[in-house]
C-alpha positions in Angstrom: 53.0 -1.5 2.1 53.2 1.1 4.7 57.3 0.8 5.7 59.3 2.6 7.8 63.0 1.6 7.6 65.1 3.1 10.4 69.3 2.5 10.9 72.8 4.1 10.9 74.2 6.2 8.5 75.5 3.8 5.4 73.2 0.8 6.4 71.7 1.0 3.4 68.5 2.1 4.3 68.1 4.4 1.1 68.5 1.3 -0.9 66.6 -0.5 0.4 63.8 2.3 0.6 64.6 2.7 -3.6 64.3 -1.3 -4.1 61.2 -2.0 -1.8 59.3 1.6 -3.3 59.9 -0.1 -7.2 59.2 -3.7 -6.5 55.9 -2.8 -4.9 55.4 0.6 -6.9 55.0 3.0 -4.1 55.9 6.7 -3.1 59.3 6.9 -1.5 59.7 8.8 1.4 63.7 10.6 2.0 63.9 11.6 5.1 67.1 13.6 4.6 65.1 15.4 1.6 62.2 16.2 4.2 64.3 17.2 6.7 66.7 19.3 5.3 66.7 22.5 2.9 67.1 22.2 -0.6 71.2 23.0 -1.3 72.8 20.7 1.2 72.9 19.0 4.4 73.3 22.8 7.1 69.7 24.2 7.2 67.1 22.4 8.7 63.5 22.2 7.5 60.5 24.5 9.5 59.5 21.7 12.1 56.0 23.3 11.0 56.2 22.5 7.2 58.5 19.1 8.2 55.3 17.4 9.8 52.6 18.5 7.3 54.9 16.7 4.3 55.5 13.6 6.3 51.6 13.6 7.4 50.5 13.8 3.7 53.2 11.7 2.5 52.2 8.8 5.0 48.0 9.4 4.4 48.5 7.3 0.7 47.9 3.7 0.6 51.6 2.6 0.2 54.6 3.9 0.8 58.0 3.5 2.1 59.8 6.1 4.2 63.5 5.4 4.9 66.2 7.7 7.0 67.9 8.1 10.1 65.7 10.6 11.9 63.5 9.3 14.8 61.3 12.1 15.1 60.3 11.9 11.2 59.7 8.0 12.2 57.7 9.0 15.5 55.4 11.5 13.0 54.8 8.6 10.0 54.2 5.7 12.7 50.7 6.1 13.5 50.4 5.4 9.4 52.8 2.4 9.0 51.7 -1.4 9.2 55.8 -2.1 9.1 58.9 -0.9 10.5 62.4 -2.6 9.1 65.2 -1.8 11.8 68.7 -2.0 9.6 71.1 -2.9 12.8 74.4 -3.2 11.2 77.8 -3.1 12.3 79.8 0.0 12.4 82.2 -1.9 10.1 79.5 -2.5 7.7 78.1 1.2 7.6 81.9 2.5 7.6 82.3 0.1 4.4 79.3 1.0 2.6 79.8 4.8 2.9 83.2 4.7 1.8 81.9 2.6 -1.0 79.2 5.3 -1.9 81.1 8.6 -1.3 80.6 11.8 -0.9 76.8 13.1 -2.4 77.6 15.9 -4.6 73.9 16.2 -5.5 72.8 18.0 -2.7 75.8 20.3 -2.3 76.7 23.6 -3.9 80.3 22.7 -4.7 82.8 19.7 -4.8 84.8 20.9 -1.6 81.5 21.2 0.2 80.8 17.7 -0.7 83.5 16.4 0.5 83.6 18.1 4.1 80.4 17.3 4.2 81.1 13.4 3.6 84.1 13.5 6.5 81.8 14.9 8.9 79.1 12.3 8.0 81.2 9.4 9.1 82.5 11.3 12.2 78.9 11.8 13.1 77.8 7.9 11.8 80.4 6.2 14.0 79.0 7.6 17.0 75.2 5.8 16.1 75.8 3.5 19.1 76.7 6.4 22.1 74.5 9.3 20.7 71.6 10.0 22.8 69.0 11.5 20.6 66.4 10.6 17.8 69.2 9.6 15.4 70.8 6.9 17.6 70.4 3.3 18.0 68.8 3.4 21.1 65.9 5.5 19.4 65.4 3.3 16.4 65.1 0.2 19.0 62.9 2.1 21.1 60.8 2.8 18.0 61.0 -0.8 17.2 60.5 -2.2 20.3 57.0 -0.5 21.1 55.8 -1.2 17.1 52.5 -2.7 16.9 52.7 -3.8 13.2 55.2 -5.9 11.1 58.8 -5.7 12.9 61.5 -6.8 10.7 65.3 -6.9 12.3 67.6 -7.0 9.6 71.8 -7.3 11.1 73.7 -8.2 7.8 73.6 -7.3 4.1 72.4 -11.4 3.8 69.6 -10.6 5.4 68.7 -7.2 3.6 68.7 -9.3 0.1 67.2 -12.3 1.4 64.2 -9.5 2.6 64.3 -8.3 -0.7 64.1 -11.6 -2.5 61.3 -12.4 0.0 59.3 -9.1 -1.0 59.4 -10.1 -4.7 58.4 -13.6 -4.7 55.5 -12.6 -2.7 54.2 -9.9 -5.3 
């Protein structure tokens, strides 16, 4: 497996990416952890250094990357065999991030966190109207032009029933 999965903020892309990486026992790709500097979610990785991790992370002979950034997508592509678009509903996104919470992991205090969170859904709910690699229109475009596996997922039902799919073929 060589997957890309590509969607909004909340989707569930990461767990999906953690539940396809274990079931076939593969390298997991984060995009935010490529992406951005260690210590939070304000200092963006050196485009320079961002391409040569994705290029070696994407030369193995299975992975799974998962994340919201097209341009990370555009730069692993040419070594996938499968992109999984996660097309949910605002609703659903909204849901599961308020579900998950703020990420205290990657930030250097609690307060950070949690301003951090409250811009995230600010930025998430706009998925649909934003006109650059982390919009919807992207990830379709992505999709759309795909020459490999293209799998449209639109509800959690259909995430799990992937998932249950993956297993029973291994």
């Amino acid at each position: 497996m060589k997957a890309i999965i590509l969607g909004n903020s909340g989707s569930g892309k990461s767990w999906l990416g953690r539940k396809l990486s274990n079931i076939v026992r593969c390298n997991l790709i984060e995009m935010d952890k490529v992406f951005w500097e260690p210590g939070g979610f304000n200092k963006k990785r050196d485009s320079g250094i961002l391409r040569e991790e994705i290029l070696k992370s994407t030369s193995s002979d299975s992975w799974v990357c998962e994340g919201v950034f097209g341009r990370i997508a555009d730069l692993a592509t040419p070594n996938a065999n499968t992109i999984v678009l996660l097309d949910l509903s605002w609703d659903d996104c909204k849901k599961n991030l308020i579900n998950r919470g703020p990420n205290y992991e990657d930030c250097q205090s609690e307060s950070q966190a949690e301003q951090a969170f409250i811009e995230l859904i600010d930025w998430a709910k706009d998925y649909s109207i934003r006109e650059n690699h982390t919009s919807r229109k992207y990830h379709h475009d992505i999709y759309s032009v795909f020459e490999g596996e293209k799998i449209l997922l639109k509800n959690r039902e259909e995430v799990h029933d992937f998932v249950k799919k993956i297993e029973n073929s291994i």
